[in-house]
Gaussian input, Z-matrix of N, CA and C with variables (Angstrom, degrees):
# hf/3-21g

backbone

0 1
 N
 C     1     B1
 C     2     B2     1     A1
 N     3     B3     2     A2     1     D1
 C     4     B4     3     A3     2     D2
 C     5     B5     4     A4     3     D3
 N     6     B6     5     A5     4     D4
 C     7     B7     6     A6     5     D5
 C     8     B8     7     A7     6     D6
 N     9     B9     8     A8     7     D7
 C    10    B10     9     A9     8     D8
 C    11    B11    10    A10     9     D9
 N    12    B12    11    A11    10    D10
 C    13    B13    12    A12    11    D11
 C    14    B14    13    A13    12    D12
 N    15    B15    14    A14    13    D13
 C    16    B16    15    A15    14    D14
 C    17    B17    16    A16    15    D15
 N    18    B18    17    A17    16    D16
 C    19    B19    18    A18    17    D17
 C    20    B20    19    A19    18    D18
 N    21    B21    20    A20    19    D19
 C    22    B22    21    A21    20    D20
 C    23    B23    22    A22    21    D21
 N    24    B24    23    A23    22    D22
 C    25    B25    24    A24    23    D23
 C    26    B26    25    A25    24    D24
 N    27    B27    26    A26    25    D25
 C    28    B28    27    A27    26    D26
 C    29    B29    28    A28    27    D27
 N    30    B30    29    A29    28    D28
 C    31    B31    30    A30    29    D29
 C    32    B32    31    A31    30    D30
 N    33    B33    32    A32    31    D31
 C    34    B34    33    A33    32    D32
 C    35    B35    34    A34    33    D33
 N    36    B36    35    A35    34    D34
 C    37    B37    36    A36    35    D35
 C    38    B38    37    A37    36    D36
 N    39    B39    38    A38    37    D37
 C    40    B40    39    A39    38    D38
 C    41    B41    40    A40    39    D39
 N    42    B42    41    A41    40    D40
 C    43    B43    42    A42    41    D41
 C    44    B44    43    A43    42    D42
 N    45    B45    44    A44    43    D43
 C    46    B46    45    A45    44    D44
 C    47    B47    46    A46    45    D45
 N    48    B48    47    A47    46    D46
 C    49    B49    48    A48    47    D47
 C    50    B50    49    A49    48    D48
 N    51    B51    50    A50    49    D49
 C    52    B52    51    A51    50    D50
 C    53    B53    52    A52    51    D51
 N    54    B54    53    A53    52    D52
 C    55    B55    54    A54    53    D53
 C    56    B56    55    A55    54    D54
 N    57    B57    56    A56    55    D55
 C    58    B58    57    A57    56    D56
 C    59    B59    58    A58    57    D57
 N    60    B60    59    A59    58    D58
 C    61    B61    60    A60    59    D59
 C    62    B62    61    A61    60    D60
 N    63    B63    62    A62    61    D61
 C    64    B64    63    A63    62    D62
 C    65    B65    64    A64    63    D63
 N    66    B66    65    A65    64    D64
 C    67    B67    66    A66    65    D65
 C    68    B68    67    A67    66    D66
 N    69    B69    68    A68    67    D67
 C    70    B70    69    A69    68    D68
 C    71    B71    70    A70    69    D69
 N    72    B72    71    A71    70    D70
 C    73    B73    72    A72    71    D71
 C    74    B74    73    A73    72    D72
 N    75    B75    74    A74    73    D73
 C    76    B76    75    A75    74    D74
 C    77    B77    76    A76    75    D75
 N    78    B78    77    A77    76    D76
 C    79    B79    78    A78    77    D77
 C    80    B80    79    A79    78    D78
 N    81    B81    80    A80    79    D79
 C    82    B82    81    A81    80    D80
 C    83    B83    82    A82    81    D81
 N    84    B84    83    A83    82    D82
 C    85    B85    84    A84    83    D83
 C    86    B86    85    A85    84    D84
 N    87    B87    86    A86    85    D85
 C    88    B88    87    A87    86    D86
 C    89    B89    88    A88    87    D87
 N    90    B90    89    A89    88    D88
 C    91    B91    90    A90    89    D89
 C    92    B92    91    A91    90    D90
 N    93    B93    92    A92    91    D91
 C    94    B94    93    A93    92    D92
 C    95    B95    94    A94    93    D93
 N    96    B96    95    A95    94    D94
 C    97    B97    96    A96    95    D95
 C    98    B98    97    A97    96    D96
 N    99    B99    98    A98    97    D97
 C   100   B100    99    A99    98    D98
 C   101   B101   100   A100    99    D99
 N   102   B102   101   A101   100   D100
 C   103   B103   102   A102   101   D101
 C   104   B104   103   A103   102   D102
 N   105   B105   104   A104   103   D103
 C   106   B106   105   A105   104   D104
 C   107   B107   106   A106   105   D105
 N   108   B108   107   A107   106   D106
 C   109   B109   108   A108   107   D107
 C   110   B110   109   A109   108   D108
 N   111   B111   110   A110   109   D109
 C   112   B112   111   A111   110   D110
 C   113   B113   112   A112   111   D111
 N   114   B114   113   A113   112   D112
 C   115   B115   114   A114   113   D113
 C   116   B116   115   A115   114   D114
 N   117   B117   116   A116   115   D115
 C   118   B118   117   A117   116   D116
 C   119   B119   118   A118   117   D117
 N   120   B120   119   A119   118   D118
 C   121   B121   120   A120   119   D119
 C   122   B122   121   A121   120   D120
 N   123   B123   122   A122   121   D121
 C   124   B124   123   A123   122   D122
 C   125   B125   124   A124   123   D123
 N   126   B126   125   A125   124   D124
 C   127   B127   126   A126   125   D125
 C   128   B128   127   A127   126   D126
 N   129   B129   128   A128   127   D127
 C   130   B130   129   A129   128   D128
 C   131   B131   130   A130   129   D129
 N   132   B132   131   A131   130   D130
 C   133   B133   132   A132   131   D131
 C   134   B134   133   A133   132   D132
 N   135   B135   134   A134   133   D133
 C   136   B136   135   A135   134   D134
 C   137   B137   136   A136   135   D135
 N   138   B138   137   A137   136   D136
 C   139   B139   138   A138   137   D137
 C   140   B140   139   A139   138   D138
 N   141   B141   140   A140   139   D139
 C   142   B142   141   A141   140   D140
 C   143   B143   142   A142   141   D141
 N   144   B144   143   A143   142   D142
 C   145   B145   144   A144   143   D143
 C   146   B146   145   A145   144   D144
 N   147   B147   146   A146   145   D145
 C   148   B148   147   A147   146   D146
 C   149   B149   148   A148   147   D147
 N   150   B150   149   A149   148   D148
 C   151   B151   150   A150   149   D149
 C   152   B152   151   A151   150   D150
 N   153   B153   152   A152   151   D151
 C   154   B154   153   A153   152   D152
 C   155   B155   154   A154   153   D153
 N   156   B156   155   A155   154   D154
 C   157   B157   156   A156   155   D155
 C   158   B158   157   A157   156   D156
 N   159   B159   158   A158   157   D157
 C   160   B160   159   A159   158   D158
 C   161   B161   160   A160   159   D159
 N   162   B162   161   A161   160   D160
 C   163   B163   162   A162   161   D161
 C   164   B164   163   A163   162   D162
 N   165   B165   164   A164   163   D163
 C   166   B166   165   A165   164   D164
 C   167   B167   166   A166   165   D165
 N   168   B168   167   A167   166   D166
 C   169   B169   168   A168   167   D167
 C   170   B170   169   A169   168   D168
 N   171   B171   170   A170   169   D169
 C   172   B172   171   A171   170   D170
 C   173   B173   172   A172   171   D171
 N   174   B174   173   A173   172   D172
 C   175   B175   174   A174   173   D173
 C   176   B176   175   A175   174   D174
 N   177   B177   176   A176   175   D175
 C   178   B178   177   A177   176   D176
 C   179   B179   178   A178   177   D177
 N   180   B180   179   A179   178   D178
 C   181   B181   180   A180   179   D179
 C   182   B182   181   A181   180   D180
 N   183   B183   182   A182   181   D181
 C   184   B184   183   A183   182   D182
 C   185   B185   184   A184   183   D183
 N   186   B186   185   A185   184   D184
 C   187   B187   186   A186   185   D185
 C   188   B188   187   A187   186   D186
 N   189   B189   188   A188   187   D187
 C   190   B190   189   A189   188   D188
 C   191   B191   190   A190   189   D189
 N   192   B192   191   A191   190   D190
 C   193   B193   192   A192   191   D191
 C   194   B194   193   A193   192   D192
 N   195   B195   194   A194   193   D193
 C   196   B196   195   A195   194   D194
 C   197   B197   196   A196   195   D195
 N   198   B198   197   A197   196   D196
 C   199   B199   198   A198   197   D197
 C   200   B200   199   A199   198   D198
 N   201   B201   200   A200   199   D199
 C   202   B202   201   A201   200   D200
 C   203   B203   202   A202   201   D201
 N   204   B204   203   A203   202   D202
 C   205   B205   204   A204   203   D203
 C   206   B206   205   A205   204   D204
 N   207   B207   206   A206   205   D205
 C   208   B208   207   A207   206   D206
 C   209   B209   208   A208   207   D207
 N   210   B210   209   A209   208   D208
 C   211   B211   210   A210   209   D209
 C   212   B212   211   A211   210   D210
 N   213   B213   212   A212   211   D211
 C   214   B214   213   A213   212   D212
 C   215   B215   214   A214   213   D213
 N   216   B216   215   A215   214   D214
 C   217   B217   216   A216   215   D215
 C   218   B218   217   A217   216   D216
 N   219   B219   218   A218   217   D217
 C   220   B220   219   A219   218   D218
 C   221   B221   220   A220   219   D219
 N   222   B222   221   A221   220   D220
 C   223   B223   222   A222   221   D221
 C   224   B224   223   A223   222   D222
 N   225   B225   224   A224   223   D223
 C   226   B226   225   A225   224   D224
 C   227   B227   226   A226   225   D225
 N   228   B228   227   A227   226   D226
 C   229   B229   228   A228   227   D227
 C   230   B230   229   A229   228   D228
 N   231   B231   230   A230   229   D229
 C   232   B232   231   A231   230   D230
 C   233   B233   232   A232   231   D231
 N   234   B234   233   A233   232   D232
 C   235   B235   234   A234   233   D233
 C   236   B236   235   A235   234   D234
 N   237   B237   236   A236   235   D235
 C   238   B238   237   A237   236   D236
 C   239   B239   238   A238   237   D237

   B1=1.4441
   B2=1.5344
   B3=1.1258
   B4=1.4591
   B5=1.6376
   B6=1.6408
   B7=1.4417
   B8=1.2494
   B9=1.2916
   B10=1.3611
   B11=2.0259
   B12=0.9417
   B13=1.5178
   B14=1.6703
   B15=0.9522
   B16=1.9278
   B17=1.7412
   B18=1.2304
   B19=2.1051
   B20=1.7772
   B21=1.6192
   B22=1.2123
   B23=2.1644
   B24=1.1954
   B25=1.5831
   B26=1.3019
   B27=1.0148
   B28=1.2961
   B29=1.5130
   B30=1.8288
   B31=1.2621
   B32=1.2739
   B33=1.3086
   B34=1.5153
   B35=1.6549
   B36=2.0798
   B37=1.4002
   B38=1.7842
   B39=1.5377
   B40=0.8409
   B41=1.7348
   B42=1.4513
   B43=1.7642
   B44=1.1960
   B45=1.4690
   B46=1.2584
   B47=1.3466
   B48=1.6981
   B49=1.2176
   B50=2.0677
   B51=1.4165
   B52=1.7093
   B53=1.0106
   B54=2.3368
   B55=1.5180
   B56=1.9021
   B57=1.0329
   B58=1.8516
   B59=2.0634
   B60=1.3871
   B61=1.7874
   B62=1.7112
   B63=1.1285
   B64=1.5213
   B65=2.0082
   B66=1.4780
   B67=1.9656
   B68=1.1158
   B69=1.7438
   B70=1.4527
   B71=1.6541
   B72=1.2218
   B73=1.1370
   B74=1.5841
   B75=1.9083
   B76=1.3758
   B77=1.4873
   B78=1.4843
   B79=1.5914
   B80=1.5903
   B81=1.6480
   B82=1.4318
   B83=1.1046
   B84=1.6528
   B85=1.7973
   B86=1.6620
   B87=1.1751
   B88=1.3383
   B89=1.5539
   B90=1.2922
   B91=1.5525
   B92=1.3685
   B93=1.5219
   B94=1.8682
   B95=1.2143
   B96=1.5896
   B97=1.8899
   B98=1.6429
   B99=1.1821
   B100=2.0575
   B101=1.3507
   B102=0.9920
   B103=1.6326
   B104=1.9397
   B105=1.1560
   B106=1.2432
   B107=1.6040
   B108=1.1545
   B109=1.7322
   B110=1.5274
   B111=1.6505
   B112=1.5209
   B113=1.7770
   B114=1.5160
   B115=2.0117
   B116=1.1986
   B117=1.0929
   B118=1.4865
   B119=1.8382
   B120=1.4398
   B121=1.5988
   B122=1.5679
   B123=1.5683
   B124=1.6170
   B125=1.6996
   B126=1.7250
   B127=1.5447
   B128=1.3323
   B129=1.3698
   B130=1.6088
   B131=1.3610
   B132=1.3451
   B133=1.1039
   B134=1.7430
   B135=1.1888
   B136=1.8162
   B137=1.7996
   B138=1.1884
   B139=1.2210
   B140=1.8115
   B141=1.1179
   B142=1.7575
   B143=1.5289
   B144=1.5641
   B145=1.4760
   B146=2.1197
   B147=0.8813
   B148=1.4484
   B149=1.4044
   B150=1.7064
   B151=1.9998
   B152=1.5664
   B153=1.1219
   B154=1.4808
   B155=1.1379
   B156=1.0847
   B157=1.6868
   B158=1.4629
   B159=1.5082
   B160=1.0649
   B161=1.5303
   B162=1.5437
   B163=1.5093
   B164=1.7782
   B165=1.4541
   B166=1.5117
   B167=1.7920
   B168=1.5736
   B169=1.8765
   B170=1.9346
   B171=1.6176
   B172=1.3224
   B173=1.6948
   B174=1.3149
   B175=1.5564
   B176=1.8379
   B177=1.5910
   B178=1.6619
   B179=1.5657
   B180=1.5540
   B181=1.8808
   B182=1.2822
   B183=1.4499
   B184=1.6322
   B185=1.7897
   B186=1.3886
   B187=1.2479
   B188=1.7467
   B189=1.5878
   B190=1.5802
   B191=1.8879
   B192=1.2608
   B193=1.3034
   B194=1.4291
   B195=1.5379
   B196=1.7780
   B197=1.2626
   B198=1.4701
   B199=1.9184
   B200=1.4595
   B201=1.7620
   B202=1.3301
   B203=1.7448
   B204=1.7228
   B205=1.7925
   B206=2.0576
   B207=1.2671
   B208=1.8022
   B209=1.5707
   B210=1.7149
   B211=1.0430
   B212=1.7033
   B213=1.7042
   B214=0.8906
   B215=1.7885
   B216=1.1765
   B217=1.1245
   B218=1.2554
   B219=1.5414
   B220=1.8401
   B221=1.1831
   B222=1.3989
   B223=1.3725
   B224=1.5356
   B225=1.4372
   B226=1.6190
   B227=1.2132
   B228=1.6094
   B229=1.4035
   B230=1.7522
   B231=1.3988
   B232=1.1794
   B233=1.2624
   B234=1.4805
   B235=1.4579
   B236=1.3025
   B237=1.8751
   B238=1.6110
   B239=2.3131
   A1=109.12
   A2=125.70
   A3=132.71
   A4=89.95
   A5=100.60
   A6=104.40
   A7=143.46
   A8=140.12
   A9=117.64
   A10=111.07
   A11=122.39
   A12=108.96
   A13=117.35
   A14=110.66
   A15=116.99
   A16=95.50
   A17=107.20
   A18=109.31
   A19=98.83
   A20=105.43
   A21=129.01
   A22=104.44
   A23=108.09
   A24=119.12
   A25=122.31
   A26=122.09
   A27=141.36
   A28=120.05
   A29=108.14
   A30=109.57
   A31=125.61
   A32=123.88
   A33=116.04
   A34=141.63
   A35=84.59
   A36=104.13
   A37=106.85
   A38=114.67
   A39=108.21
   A40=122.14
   A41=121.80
   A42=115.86
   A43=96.10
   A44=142.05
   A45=136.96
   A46=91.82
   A47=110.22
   A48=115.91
   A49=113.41
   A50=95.58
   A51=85.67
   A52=121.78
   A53=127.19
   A54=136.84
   A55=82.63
   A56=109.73
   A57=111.69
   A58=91.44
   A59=83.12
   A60=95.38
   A61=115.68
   A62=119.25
   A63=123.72
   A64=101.62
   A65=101.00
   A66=98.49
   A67=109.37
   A68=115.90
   A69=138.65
   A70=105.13
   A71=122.68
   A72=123.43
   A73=120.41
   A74=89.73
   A75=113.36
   A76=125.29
   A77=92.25
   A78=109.01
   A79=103.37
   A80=103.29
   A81=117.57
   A82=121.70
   A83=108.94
   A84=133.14
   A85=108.64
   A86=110.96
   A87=125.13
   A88=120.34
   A89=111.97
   A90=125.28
   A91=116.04
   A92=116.70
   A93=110.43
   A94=117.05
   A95=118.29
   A96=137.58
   A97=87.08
   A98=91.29
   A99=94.73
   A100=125.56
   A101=97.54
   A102=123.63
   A103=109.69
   A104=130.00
   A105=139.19
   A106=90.55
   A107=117.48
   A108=122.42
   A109=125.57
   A110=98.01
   A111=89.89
   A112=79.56
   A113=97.32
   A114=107.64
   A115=106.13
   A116=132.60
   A117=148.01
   A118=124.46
   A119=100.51
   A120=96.47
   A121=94.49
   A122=105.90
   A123=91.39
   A124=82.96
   A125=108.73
   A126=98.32
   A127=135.69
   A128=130.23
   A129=141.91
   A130=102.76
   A131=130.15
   A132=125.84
   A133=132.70
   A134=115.67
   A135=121.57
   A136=94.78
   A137=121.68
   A138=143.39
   A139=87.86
   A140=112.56
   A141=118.44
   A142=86.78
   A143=106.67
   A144=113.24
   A145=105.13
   A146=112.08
   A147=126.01
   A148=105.66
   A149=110.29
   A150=79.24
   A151=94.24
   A152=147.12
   A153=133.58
   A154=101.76
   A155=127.60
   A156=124.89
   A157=136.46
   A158=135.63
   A159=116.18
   A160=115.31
   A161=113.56
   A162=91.39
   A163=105.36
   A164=130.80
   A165=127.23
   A166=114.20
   A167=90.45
   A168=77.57
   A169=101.47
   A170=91.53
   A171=118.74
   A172=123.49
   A173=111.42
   A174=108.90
   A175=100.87
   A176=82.37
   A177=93.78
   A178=100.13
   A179=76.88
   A180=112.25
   A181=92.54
   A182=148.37
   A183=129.71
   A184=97.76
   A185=130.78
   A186=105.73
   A187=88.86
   A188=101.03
   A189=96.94
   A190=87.48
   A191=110.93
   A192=131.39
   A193=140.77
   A194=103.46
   A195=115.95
   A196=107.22
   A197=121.20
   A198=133.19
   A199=109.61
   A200=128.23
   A201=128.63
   A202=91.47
   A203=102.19
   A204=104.04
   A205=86.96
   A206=80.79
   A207=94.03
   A208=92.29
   A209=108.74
   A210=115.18
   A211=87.26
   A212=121.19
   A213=104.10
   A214=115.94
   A215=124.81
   A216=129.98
   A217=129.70
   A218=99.47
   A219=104.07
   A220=93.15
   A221=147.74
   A222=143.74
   A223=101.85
   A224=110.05
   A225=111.70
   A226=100.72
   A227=131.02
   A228=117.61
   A229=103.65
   A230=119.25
   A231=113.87
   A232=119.06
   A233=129.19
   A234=129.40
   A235=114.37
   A236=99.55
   A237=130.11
   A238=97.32
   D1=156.24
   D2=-152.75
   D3=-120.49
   D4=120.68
   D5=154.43
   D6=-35.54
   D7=150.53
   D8=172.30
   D9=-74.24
   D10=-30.15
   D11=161.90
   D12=-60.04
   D13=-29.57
   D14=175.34
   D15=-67.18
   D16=-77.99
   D17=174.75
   D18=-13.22
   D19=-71.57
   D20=-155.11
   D21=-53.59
   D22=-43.14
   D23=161.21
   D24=-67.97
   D25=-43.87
   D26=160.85
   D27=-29.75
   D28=-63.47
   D29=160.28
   D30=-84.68
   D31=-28.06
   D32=166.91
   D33=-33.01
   D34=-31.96
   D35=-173.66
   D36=-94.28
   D37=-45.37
   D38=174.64
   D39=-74.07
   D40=0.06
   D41=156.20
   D42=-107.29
   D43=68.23
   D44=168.33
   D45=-112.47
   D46=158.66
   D47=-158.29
   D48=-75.44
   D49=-17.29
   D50=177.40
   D51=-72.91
   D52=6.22
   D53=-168.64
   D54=-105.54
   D55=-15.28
   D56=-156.44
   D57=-69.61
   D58=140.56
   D59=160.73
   D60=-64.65
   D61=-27.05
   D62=-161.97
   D63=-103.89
   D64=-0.76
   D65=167.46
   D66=-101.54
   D67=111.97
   D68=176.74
   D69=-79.01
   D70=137.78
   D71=156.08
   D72=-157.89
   D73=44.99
   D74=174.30
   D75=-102.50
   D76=-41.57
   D77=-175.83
   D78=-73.90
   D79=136.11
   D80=161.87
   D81=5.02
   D82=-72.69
   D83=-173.70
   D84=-67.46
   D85=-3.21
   D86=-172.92
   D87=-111.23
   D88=-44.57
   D89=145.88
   D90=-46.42
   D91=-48.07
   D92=-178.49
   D93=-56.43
   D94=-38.21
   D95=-169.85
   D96=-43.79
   D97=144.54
   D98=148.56
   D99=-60.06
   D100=171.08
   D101=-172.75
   D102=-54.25
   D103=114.29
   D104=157.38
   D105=94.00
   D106=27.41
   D107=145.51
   D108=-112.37
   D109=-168.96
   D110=174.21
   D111=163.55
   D112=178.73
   D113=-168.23
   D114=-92.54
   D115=135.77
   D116=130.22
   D117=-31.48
   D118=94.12
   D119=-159.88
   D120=-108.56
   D121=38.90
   D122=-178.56
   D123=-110.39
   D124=-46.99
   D125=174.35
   D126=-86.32
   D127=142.85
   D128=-163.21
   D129=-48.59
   D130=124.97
   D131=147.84
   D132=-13.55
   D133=126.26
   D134=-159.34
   D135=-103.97
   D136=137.35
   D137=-153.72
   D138=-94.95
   D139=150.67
   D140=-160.12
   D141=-122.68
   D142=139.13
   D143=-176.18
   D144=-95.93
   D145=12.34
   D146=179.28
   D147=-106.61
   D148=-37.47
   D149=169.50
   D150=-171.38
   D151=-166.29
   D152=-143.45
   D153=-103.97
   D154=-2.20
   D155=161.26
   D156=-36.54
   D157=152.42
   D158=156.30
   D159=-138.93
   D160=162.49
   D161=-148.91
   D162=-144.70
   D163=96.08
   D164=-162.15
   D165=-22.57
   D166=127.18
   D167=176.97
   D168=-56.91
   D169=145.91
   D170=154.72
   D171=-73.95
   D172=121.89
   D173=169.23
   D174=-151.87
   D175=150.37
   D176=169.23
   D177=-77.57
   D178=174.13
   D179=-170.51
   D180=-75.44
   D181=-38.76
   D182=-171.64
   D183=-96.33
   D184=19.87
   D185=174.59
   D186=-100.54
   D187=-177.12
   D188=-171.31
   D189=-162.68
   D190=158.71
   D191=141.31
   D192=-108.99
   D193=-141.74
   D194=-174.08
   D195=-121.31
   D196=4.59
   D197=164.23
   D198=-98.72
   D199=-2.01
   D200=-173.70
   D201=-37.74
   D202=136.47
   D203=156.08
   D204=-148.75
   D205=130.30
   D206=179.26
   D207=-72.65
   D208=168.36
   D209=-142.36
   D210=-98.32
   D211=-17.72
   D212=-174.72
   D213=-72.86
   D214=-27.76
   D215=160.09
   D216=-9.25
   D217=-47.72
   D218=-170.27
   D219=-94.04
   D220=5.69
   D221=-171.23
   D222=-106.42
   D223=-33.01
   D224=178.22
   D225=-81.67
   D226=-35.27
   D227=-158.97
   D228=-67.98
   D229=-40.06
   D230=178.50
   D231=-80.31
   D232=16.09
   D233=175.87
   D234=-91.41
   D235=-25.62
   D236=-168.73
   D237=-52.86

């Protein structure tokens, strides 16, 4: 039987953002990131203080938030 700190890892990893519908790590700008990242396409692009650009936050696959949506989601929503 699994501890409640094991449960607690358990889900952390599986709503971490590399299971999320909205982590790209297709596009170009997404290929350059390092290794076991990729962009956040749920939040707006962040404006760069070096020149007028703006550019999807970067995050790895084990960080996570409070917008997690599994990927199957967007596959049911359009089945709906």
């Amino acid at each position: 039987m699994l501890t409640a700190q094991q449960r607690v890892e358990i889900d952390m990893t599986t709503c971490a953002c590399g299971n999320c519908q909205f982590f790209d790590t297709q596009s170009k700008a997404a290929k350059k990131a390092e290794r076991e990242a990729g962009l956040c396409r749920y939040n707006p692009p962040l404006p760069q203080a070096e020149d007028e650009t703006a550019v999807w936050p970067l995050v790895r696959s084990k960080d996570w938030c409070g917008h997690f949506a599994a990927t199957v989601e967007r596959f049911m929503t359009a089945a709906e």
